[in-house]
N, C-alpha and C positions, 0 to 999 in steps of 0.2 A: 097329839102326834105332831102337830103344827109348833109346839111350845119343843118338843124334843129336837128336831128338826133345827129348829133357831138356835138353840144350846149349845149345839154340836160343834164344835172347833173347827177350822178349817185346817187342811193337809199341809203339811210343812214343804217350799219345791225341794228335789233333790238336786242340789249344787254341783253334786259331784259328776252327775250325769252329764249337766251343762258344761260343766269345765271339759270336760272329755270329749264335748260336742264340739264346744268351739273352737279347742285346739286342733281335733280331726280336722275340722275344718278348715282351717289355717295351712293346717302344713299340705294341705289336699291343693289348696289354691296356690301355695308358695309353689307347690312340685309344676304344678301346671305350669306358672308362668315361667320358672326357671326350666322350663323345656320348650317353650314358644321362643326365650329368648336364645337358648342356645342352637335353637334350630336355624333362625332368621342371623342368627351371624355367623352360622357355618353357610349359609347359602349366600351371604353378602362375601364374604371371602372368597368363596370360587368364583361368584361372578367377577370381583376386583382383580382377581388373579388373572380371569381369563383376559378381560378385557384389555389390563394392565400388559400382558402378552403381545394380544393382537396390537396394542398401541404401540410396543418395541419393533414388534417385527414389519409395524407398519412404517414407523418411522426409519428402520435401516433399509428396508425398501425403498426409503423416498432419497435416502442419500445416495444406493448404489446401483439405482434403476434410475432414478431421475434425473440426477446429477452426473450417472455415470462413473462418478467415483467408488472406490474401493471403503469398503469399514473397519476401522479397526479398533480391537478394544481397547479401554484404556488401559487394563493392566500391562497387554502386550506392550505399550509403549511407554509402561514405566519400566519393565524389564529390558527394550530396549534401548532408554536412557539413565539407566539404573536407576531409576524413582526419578530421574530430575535431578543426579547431582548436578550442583555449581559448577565443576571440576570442567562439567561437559557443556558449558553453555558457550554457543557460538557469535552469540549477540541480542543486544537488549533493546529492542525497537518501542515503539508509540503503542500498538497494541500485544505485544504479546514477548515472551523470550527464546527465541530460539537453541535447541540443542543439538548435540550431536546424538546422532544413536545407530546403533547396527538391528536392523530386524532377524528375527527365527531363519528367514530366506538366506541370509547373508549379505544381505543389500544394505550399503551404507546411508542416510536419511539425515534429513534435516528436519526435526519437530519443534514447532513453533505451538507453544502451550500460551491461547488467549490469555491477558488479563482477567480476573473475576471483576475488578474493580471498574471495568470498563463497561459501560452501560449500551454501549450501542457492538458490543462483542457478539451476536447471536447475528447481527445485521450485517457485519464485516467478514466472520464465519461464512456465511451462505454466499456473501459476492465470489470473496476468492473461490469459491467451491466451483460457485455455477461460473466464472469466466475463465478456469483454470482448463477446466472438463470439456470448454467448447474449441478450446485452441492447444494448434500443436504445430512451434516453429521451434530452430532449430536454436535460436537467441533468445528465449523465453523458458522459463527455470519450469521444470514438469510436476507436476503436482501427481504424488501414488496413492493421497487417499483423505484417509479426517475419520476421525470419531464422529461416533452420533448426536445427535441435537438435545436426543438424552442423556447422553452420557453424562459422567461424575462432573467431568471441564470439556472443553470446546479445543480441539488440539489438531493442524495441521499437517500431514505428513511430506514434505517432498526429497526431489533428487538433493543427493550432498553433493556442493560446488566446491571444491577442497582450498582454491587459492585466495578467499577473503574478499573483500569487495575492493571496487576502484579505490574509494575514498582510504581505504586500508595503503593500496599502494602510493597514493600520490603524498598523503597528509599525515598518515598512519602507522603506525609500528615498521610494517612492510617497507614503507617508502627509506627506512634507514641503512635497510639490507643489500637493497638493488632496484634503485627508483628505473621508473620505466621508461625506456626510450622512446623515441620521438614515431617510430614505427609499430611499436605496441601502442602508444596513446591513438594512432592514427586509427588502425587494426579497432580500438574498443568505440572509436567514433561511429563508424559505420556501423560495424554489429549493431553499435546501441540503437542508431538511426532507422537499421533496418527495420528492427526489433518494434521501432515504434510505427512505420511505415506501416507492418503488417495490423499492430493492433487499432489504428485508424480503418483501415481499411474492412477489419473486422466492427466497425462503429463502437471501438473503445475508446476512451481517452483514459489515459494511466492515473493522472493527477498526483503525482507523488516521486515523478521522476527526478533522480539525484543520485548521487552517486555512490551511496552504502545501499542501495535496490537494486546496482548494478556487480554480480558477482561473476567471478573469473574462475573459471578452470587452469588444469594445471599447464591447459597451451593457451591461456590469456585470453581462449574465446568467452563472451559475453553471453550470461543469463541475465535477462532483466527482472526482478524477484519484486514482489509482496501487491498483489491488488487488492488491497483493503480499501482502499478510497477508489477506487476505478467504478465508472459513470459508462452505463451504455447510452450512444447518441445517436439515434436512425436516421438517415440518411436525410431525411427528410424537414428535420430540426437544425436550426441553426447552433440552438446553444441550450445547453442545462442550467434551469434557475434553481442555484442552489448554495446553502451557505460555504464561502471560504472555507479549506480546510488545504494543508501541505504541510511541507516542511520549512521555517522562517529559512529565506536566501534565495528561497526555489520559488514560491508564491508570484503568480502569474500577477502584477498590482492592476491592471485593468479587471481580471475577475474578479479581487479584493475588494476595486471599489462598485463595480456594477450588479457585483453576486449572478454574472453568466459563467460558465462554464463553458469552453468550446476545446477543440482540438487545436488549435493556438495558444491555449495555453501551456501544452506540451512542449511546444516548439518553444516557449519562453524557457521553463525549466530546463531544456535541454540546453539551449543557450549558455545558462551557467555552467552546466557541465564542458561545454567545450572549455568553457574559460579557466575552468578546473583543471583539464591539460593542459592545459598550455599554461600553467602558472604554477600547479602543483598547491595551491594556495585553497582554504576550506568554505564554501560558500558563506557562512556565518562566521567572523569571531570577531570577540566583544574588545580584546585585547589589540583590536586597526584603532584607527581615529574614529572618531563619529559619524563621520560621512562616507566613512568605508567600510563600515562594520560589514554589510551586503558586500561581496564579492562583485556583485552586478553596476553597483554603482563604482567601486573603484574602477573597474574592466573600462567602465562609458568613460571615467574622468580621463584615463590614461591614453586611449584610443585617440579621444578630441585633442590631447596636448600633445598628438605625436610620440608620446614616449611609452611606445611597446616594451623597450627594451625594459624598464621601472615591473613589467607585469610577467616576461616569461620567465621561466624556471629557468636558471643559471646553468642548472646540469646539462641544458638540451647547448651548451654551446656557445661556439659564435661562425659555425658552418652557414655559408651566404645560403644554401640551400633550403637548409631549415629556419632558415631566420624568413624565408621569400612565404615557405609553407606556413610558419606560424602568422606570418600578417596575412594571410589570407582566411585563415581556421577563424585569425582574431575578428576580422571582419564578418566570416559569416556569422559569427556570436551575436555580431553587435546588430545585426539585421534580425536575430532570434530575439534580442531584450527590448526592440521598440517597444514602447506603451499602446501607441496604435494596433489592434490587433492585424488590422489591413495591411499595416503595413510590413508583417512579417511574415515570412515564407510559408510553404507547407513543409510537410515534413518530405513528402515526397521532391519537394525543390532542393530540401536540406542534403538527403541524403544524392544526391544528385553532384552537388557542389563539390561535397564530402569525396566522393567518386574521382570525379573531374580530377582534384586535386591530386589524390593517391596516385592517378595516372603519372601526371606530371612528376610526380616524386621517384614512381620509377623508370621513368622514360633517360636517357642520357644527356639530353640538352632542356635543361629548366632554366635557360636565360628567360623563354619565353611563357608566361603562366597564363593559363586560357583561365576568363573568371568567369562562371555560368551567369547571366544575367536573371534578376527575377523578373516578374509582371507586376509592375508598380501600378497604384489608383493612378487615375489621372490627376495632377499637379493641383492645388485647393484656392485661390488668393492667395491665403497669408505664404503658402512657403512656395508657390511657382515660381521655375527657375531656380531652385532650391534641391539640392539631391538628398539623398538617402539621409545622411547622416543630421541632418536636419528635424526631424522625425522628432515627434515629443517623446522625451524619455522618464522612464519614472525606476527606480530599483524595486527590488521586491519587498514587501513592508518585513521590520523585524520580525513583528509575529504576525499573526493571521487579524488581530484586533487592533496592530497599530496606525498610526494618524501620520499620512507623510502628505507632501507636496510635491508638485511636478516639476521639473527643473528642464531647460531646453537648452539645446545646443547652441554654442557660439561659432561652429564651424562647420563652413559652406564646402560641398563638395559636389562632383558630381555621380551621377550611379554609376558610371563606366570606371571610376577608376579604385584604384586601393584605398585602404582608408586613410594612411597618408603618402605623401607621393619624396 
């Protein structure tokens, strides 16, 4: 039994069984996980979607509850700038290009579509937004709204200013048609003055003031446009440490070399603007001599040599009137351009002066011209007994990175009187 047993062949496995086994079983496990997986990415997609939502609707929350401002999408204002034609662009600045456009409302707009290529755009976006939304003067360009921080680009909306900027009228296309008289230049002095008055007062400083930031309406009143570079300053702070940045002409060169920032600086850039009216001439061009490329520095050399006449625009004349007004506009300038931050006024002196002046201009007898006086340091060694004009002077550096030296006047005056006599 034992020998039969041992003999006996053993059973051949059934292959075919196995095969059938292990493929069920394959596709048993395939099925499963191809339902674990399709399950776990329909469930990752609603949550993406949802939260992707609450992240939109969080983020237009933050611009038109926080901000204050209005949303707009971005297709509304490709439709109302037709995609961004060229045809409609109103001007091409540092950060961004400004269009023309009409909104769905019928409200006519100026959209200023950021640079992509501009790296600190999300950071410039947000200033204008939040110091746009907190102020509301009457010399200050209104801001209706901006896309969102999600959106496709970063795109500004505000009021449209129809008549172009200063710089347009004085240097510009404009200025060929019908250069501006001597009572419009006065007229954009003040507004602008005011203009900055108010945003001091609100602890802004503009840092970018010049005169394509200054746009005109079709009655010549003054919006001051674009806070990209605008610095809040509490009251309580002397100055912002912070790197240079403006327009080469306009560049405050004490902030250039000490990287402070103050509301003096303003008063410098504004400086050159005066000197803009009254000369009609463009704070930068390459095409002066070397030493006058800055507008700021020709203004000081011509002042010191007495020859105003070399600096104002020909168009305004040779009315003893306005020639009395513009040496006096030239002088407050040159009290705006000291290097000394000390030793230049406030803006609130400025606009003061600016006042005084416009008086005189419309009173009947301007034999007599009242000149407001400022609050000088008290006198140093080296320049006591020395007046205003004394004062270290420096131009504004070409660019923001240029190497200049400080040049000092040769000519003694006193503060009581004109700048020449």
């Amino acid at each position: 039994m034992v020998l039969l047993f041992a003999l006996q062949k053993p059973k051949k496995p059934n292959h075919k069984l196995i095969v059938i086994t292990v493929v069920a079983g394959s596709v048993l496990v395939f099925a499963i996980a191809t339902t674990i997986f399709f399950i776990r990415r329909t469930y990752k997609r609603k949550v993406s979607a949802y939260f992707s939502s609450k992240d939109k609707s969080r983020e237009l929350e933050d611009a038109s509850v926080y901000f204050g401002a209005s949303v707009f999408s971005y297709a509304e204002l490709q439709d109302a700038t037709q995609h961004f034609d060229s045809s409609k662009e109103l001007g091409d600045g540092g950060f961004g290009t400004v269009y023309y456009g009409k909104l769905r409302d019928g409200r006519e707009v100026a959209v200023k579509r950021l640079y992509d290529h501009n790296y600190k755009r999300v950071q410039q976006f947000m200033n204008e937004v939040e110091i746009l939304t907190r102020l509301r003067h009457k010399n200050l360009v209104s801001l209706y709204g901006c896309t969102s921080r999600m959106s496709r680009e970063l795109v500004l909306v505000y009021e449209y200013i129809p008549n172009g900027t200063v710089a347009d009228h004085l240097h510009g296309d404009r200025a060929k048609e019908s250069p501006l008289t001597w009572q419009t230049r006065m007229k954009i002095a003040i507004e602008t003055a005011n203009a900055l008055v108010y945003l001091h007062a609100s602890e802004i400083i503009h840092r970018d003031v010049k005169t394509n930031n200054i746009l005109l309406d079709n009655n010549f009143c003054v919006k001051v446009a674009d806070f990209g570079l605008s610095r809040l300053l509490p009251n309580d702070v002397s100055h912002v440490s912070t790197a240079p940045q403006g327009t080469p002409g306009y560049v405050d060169p004490e902030y250039h070399q000490c990287y402070q920032l103050t509301y003096k600086s303003d008063v410098y850039s504004f400086g050159v603007v005066l000197i803009e009216l009254i000369s009609s001439m463009p704070a930068f061009d390459i095409s002066r001599s070397r030493d006058e490329i800055n507008l700021a520095n020709m203004a000081i050399n011509r002042i010191q040599r007495c020859a105003l006449d070399e600096l104002i625009d020909p168009f305004l004349g040779s009315d003893p009137e306005i020639e009395k007004m513009t040496t006096l506009v030239a002088e407050l300038a040159f009290r705006c351009l000291q290097f000394d931050l000390e030793m230049r006024p406030t803006m609130n002196e400025v606009l003061e002066v600016l006042k005084g002046i416009q008086v005189e201009e419309n009173s009947d007898d301007v034999t007599e011209l009242t000149i407001v006086k400022f609050e000088m340091p008290p006198p140093s060694p080296e320049n006591e007994g020395v007046g205003l004009l004394k004062g270290r002077i420096m131009a504004s550096p070409i660019s923001v990175t240029a190497k200049w030296h400080s040049t000092s006047s040769g000519v003694v005056t006193t503060s009581n009187t004109s700048v020449c006599n």
